[in-house]
C-alpha positions in Angstrom: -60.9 335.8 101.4 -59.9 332.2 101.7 -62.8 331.4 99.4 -61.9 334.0 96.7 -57.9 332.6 96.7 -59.2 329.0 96.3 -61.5 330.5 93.1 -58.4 332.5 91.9 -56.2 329.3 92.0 -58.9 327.3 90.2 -59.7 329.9 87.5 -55.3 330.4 86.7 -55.4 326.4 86.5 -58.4 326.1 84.3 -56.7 329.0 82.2 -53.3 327.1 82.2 -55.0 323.6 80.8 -56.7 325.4 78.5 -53.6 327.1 77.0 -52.1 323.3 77.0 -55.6 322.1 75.3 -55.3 324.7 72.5 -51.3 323.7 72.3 -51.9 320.1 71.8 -54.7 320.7 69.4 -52.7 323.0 67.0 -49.3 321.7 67.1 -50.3 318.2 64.6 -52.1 320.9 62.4 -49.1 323.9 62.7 -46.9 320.5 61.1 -49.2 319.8 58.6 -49.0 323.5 57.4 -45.0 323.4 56.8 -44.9 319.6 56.2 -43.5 321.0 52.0 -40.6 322.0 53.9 -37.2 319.3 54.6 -33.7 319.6 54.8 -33.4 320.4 51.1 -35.4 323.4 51.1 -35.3 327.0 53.3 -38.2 326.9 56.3 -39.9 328.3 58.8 -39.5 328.8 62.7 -42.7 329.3 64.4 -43.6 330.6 68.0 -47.7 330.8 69.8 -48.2 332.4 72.5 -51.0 331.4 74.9 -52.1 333.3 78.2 -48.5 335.0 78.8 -46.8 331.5 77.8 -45.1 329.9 75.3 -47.8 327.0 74.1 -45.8 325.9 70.5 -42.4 326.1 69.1 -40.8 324.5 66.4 -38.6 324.8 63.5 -38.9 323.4 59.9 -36.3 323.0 56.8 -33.2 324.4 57.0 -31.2 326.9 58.2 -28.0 326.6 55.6 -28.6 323.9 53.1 -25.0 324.1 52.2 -25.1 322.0 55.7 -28.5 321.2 56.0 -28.5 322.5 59.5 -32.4 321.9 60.5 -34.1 324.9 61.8 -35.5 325.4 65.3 -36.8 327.7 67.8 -33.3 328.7 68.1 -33.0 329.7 64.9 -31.3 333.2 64.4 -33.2 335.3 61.3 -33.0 338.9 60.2 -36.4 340.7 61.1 -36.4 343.1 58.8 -39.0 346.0 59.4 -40.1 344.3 63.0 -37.3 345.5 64.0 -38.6 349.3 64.2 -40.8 348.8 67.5 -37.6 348.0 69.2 -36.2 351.2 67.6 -39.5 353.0 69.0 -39.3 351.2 72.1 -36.1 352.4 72.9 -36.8 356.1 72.0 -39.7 355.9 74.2 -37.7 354.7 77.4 -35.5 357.3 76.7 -38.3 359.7 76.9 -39.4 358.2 80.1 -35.3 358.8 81.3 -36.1 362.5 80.6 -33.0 362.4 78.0 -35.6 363.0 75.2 -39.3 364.9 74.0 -40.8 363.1 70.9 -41.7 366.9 70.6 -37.8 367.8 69.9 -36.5 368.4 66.9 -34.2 365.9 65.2 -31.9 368.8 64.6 -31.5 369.3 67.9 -29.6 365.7 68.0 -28.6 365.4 64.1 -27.2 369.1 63.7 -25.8 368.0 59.9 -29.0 367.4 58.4 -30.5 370.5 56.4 -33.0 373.1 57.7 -36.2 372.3 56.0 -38.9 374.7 55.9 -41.0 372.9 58.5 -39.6 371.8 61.8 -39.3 367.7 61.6 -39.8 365.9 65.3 -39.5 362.8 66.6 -42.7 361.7 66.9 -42.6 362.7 62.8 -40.3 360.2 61.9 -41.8 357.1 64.4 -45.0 357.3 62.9 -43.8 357.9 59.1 -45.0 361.6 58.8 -41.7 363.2 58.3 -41.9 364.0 54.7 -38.1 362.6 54.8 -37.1 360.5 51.4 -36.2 357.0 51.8 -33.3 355.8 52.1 -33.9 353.1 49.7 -35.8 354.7 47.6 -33.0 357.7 47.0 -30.0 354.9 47.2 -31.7 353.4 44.4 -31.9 356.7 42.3 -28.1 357.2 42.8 -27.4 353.5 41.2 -27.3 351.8 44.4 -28.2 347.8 43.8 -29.3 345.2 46.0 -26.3 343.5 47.4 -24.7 346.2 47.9 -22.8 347.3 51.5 -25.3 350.2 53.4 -24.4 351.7 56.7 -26.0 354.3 59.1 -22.8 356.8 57.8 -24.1 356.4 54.0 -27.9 356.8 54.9 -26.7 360.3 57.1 -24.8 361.3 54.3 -27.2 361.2 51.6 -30.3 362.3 53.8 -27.6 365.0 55.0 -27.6 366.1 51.4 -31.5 366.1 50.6 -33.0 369.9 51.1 -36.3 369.2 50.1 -38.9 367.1 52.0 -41.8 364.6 50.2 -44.3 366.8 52.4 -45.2 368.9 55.4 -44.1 366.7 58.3 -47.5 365.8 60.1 -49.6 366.0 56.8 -49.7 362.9 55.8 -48.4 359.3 56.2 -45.8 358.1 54.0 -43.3 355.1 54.8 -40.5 355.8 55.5 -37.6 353.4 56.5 -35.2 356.8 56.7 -36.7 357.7 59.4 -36.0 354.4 61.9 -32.2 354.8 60.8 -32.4 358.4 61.9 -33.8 357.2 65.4 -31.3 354.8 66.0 -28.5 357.1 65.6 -30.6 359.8 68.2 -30.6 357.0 70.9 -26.9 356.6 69.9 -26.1 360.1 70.2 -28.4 360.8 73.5 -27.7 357.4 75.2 -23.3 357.8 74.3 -23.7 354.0 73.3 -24.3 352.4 69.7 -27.9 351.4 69.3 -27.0 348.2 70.0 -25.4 348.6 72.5 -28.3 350.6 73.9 -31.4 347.7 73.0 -29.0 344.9 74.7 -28.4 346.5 77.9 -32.1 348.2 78.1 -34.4 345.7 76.4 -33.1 342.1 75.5 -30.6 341.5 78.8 -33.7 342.2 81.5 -36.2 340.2 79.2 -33.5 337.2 78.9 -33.7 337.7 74.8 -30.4 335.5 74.8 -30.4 335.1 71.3 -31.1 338.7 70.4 -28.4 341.1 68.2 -28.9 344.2 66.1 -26.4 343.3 63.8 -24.7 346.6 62.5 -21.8 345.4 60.6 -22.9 342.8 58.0 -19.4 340.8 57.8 -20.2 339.8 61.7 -20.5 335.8 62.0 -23.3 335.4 64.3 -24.0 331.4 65.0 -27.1 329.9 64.4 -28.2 332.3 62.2 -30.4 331.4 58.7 -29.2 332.2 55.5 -31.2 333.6 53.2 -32.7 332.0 49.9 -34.9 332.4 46.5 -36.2 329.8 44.5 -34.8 330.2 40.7 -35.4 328.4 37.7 -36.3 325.4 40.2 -32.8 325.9 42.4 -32.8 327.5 45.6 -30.3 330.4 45.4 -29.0 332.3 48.2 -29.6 335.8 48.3 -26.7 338.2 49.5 -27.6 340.5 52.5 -24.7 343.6 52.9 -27.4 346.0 54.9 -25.3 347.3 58.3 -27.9 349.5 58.8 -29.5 349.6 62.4 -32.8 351.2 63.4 -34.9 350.3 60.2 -34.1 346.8 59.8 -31.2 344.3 61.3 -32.3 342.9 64.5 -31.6 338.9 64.4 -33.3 336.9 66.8 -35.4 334.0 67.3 -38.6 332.6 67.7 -38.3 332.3 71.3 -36.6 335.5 72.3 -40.2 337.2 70.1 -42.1 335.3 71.9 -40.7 337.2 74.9 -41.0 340.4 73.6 -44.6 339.9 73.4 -45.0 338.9 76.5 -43.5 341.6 78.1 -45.9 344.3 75.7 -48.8 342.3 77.5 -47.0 342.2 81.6 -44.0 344.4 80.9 -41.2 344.0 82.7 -39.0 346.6 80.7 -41.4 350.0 80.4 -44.4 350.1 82.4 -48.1 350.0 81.4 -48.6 353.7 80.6 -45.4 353.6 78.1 -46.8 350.7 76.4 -50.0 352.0 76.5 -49.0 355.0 74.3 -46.5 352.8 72.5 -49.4 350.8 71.1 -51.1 354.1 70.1 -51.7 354.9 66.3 -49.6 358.1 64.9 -51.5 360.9 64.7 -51.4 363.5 61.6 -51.8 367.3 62.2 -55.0 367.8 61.5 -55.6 364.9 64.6 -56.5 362.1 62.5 -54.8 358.4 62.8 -52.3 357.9 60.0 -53.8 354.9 57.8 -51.2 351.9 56.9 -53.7 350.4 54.7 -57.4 350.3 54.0 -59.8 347.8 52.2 -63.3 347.6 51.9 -63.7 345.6 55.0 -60.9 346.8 57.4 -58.3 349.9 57.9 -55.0 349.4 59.5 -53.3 352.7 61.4 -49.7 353.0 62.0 -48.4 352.8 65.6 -44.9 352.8 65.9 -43.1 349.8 64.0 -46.7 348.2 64.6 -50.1 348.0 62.8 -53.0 348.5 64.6 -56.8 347.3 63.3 -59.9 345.3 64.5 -60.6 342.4 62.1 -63.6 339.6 62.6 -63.9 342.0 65.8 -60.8 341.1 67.5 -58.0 343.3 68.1 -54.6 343.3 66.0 -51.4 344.6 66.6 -49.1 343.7 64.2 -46.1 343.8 61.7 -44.5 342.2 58.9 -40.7 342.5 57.2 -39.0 341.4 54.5 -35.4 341.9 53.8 -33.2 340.1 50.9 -35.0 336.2 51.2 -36.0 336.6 54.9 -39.9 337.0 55.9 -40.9 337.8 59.2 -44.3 338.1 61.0 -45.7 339.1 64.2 -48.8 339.6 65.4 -50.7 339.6 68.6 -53.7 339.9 70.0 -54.4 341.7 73.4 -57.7 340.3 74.3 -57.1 336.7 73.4 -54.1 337.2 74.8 -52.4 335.4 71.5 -49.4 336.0 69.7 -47.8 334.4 66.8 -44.2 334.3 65.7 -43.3 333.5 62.2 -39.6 333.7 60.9 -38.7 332.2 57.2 -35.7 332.2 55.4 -37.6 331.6 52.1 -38.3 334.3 49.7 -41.5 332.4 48.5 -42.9 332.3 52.1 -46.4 333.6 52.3 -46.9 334.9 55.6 -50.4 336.3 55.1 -51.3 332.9 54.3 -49.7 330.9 56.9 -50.3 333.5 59.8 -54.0 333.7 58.7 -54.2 329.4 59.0 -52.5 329.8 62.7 -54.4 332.2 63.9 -57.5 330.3 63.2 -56.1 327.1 64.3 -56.2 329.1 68.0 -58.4 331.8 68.3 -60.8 331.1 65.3 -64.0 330.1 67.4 -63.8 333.7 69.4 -63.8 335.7 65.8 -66.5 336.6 63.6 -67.3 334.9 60.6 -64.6 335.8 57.4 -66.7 338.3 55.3 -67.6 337.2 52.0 -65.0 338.0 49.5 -66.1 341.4 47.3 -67.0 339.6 43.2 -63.7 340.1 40.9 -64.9 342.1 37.9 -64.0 340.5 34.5 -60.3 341.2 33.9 -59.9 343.7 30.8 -56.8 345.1 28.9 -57.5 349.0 27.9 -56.0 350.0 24.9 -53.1 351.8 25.4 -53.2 355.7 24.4 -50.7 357.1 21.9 -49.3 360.4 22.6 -48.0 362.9 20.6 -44.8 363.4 22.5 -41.6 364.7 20.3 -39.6 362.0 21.9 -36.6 363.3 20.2 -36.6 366.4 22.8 -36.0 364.2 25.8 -32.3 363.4 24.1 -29.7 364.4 26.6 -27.9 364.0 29.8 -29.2 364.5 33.3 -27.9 365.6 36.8 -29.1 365.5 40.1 -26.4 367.0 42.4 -28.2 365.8 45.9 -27.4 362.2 44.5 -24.3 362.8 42.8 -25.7 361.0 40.0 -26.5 361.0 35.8 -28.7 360.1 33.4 -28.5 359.8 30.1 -31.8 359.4 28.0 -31.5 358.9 24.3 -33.9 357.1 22.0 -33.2 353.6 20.3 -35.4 352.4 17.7 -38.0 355.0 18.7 -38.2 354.1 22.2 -36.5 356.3 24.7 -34.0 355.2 27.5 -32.5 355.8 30.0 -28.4 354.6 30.9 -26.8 354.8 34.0 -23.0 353.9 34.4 -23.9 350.9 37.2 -27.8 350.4 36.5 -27.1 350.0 32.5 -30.2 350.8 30.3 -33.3 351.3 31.8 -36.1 351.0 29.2 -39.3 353.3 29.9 -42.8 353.6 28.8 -45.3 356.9 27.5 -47.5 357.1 30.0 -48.7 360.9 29.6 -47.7 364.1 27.5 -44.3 364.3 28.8 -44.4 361.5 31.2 -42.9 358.0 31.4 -42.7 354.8 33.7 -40.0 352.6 33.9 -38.2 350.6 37.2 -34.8 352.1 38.6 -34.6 349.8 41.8 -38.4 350.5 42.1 -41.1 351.4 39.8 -40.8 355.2 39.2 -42.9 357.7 37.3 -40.3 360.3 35.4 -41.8 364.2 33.9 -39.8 366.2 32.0 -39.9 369.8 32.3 -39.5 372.4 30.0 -38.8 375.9 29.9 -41.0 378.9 28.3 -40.0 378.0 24.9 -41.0 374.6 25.3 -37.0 373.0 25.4 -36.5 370.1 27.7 -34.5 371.3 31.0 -34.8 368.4 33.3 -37.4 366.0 34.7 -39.2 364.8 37.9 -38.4 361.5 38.9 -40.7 359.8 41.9 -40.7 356.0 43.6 -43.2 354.9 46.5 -40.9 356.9 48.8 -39.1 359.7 47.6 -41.1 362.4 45.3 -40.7 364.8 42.4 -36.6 364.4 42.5 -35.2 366.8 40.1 -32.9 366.1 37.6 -31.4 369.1 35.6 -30.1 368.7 31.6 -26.5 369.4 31.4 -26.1 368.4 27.6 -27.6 367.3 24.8 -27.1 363.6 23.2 -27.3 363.0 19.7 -30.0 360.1 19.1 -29.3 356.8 17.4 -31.4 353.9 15.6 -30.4 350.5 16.2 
């Protein structure tokens, strides 16, 4: 036995100077990579994670170039869509508190919302199965613009005020960020304290995340905490951030305090092995398949609450990325190399890809396969584009959608037709089909008129990547004008 301790000492020291090895071999290189940014330009804070320890950390550019307060590991910066596995994490200890079943039906906690023709559950709207719209994507319909102020209380209202679903809930994957706001305010509602109330007391206190907030009230000065920027006509601008939203999106923290959290998903300290064992598992449709997050010819990615689960160069992956007004942030770890890398970036332009691709070979590249050779680009052609033999005059008119409390009013300039909204101003489309158009409302969007027996224009379909087939009915005609 006394033999076995000595070997078990030797072994943790070996693996201790070898995490210090791989430290001091990719820190020089880690500076070289951000070496483009200074105290004149937005940055990076970075975070590795070696063997269940902290091997690199360091900040570059700044943090508020009104100041040119350098960034560091201590950085504050808005997490955007990494925040949802806290979300999901903290549904999930309620479950193991017997408070909850991811089996329950959110109306069983959110009685306001409407009763759809399928029963939507938990476990629906973690793994973005819920056929629920999104709340940007619908915000956007109704005029809403970036910049402007969003809270839990306008998401619940809206959703509140959707009766139809995208799909079955279970049938199919579709992101959803509606869903994560909808969790937070079920934790709120089962646990009697705010969300974040719920993830400081339950999650960041016992793991020491100091520096950790989800920030529900946007007007909140929190200190040390990056401002936003995009690069414009040469000039860094910064970009406004109103979203009070919890659940989806709004955690600030740092470096460090992810560097933490990984930690404890490898030796938890808050759950236990069998939650996080589950936790890391991908979301599973009705029919028993894993929901796909993406697939290309050499790799698919499943969804597993707030995370991304695949095997690349035959390693394991769990991962996630967000972006949210000129904040980027990334996150990925690897389980069996026990490796996890933090990347937080106040620039717009960051490429996180990129950069987390470069660190993750800087420290585990030797135990991964060779990169596959990239599939040949085929020569880049312009079709032609169709003409169609749409009456465009017919589409003239003005358009109401009562679940958005919003109008449209379509009328054709010059032989084009538009649309005109009182906040969003004109809105230029393109044919793209008999009856069909494409233009951008917030988001690209695909738009079908409908008409009746007699072949008269009575409304139109209106879809974006996450709400479908929103119906618009005509209320009046508009008299058409050249210019």
């Amino acid at each position: 036995m006394k033999r076995l301790y000595v070997l078990f000492i030797i072994a943790c020291a070996a693996v201790a100077s070898a995490a210090q090895q791989n430290a001091a071999e990719i820190g020089p290189r880690i500076d070289k990579l951000f070496a483009g940014y200074n105290a004149s330009t937005p940055g990076v804070a970075v975070a590795v994670v070696i063997d269940g320890k902290v091997a690199f950390k360091k900040g570059y550019g700044s943090a508020n170039l009104e100041f040119t307060s350098p960034i560091s590991s201590k950085t504050i910066f808005n997490i955007a869509s990494v925040s949802k596995q806290f979300t999901a994490f903290s549904i999930y200890l309620l479950e193991k508190q017997g408070k909850l079943s991811l089996e329950d039906d959110i109306r069983k906690f959110l009685p306001e919302l409407p009763e759809y023709k399928s029963t939507v559950r938990i476990k629906h709207i973690l793994g973005h199965t819920s056929g629920i719209r999104d709340q940007g994507s619908i915000l956007t319909l109704a005029g809403w613009e970036r910049g402007d102020t969003t809270t839990n209380e306008h998401v619940l209202r809206f959703v509140s005020r959707q009766k139809e679903l995208n799909f079955e809930p279970g049938s199919r994957y579709l992101y959803s960020n509606t869903g994560y706001t909808l969790a937070a305010e079920i934790v709120h509602r089962v646990s009697g304290k705010t969300f974040a109330e719920f993830a400081r007391e339950n999650i960041f206190a016992p793991l020491q995340m100091n520096d950790s907030y989800i920030n529900d009230d946007f007007a909140k000065p929190i200190r040390d905490r990056a401002d936003s920027y995009e690069l414009e006509n040469g000039t860094y601008k910064r970009v406004a951030f109103n979203d009070s939203t919890s659940g989806q999106s709004n955690l600030n923290t740092t470096v460090e305090d992810l560097a933490k959290w990984a930690i404890n998903l490898e030796q938890p300290r808050v759950g236990d092995a069998e939650l996080i064992r589950r936790f890391n598992e991908p979301t599973e449709l009705n029919n028993g398949e894993p929901a796909v997050y993406f697939r290309t010819p050499t790799e698919v990615g499943y969804h597993a609450k707030g995370q991304v689960v695949r095997k690349t160069r035959g390693v394991n992956i769990r991962s996630h990325g967000g972006h949210a007004a000129g904040y980027r942030s990334t996150f990925w770890r690897f389980p069996d190399q026990r490796f996890a890398v933090v990347l937080l970036s106040n620039d717009e332009h960051f490429e996180q890809l990129k950069n987390a691709e470069a660190i993750i070979e800087m420290g585990i590249g030797h135990l991964m396969e060779p990169k596959p050779a990239e599939p040949l680009a085929s020569p880049a052609s312009t079709p032609a584009r169709p003409k169609y033999s749409n009456a465009i005059n017919d589409y003239a008119g003005r358009f109401y959608n009562d679940e958005l409390e919003a109008f449209y009013t379509a009328t054709v300039i010059a032989g084009k037709l538009t649309f005109n909204h009182v906040r969003l101003g004109r809105i230029e489309l393109t044919e793209t089909g008999t009856d069909k158009f494409s233009g951008r409302i917030g988001f690209p969007v695909e738009i079908e008129f409908v008409r009746n027996s007699a072949s008269e224009v009575i409304g139109f379909r209106v879809s974006n990547f996450g709400a479908k087939n929103v119906r618009f009915e005509k209320v009046r005609d508009v008299v058409t004008r050249k210019e």
